[in-house]
Phi, psi and omega in degrees: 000138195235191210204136180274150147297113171282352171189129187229163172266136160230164212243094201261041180071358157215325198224121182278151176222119157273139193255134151246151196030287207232169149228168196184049157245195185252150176300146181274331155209136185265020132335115195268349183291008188239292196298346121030290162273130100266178192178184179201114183253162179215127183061194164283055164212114176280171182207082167287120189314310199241110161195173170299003152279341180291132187215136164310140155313317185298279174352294210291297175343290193285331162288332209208034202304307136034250166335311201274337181258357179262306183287352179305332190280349167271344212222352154054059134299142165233153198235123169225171198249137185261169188295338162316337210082328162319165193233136164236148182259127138176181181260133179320346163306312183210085197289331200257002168322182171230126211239135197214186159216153169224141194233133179248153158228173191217128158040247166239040125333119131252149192224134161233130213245138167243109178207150163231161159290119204216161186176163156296285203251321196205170171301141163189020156197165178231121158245111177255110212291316180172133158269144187243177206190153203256151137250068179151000000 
């Protein structure tokens, strides 16, 4: 069963924020060697958006349907199957963003930060849906 974290600092490679739930702006800089870092720290323990924990929504999706429908009842996504088969994800906000996760773990903790990415031409805003924490 996992519980959203109600409030973390998230980090956009230059300017910190405190969040209750979600966030949803634009990035400070759209550089990617800088958004790059973003991160979420909660306590002492970070979580960086960009690292090999970071996995597309679709994966994760197609690995952990389960999960994904169990954290769904908080972040209310929609899945539709193209004829191809393939799965598309997203939040009715924002469809054509690229949408990710980063999942950390802390001692016997696992955390999961559910965002997407959104832009015109290149990244220039981050919305992040929740970090969830597994508690059981």
């Amino acid at each position: 069963m996992y519980k959203e974290v109600p409030k973390y600092i998230f980090f956009d490679g230059v300017k910190q924020f405190n969040v209750l739930s979600k966030y949803d702006n634009w990035l400070s800089s759209c550089e990617f060697s800088v958004y790059t870092n973003s991160s979420i720290k909660i306590d002492d323990l970070e979580i960086e958006l960009f690292s090999s924990n970071t996995r597309g929504l679709n994966e994760f999706y197609l690995e952990n349907e389960m999960l994904f429908e169990e954290l769904n009842l908080h972040l209310n996504f929609s899945v539709e199957q193209k004829e191809n088969n393939d799965w598309i994800i997203y939040h009715s906000k924002a469809k054509f963003d690229d949408y990710f996760l980063a999942i950390a773990n802390d001692n016997d903790k696992k955390y999961i930060t559910f965002y997407s990415l959104g832009g015109s031409r290149f990244v220039e805003s981050i919305s992040i849906y929740g970090v969830f924490i597994c508690i059981g």
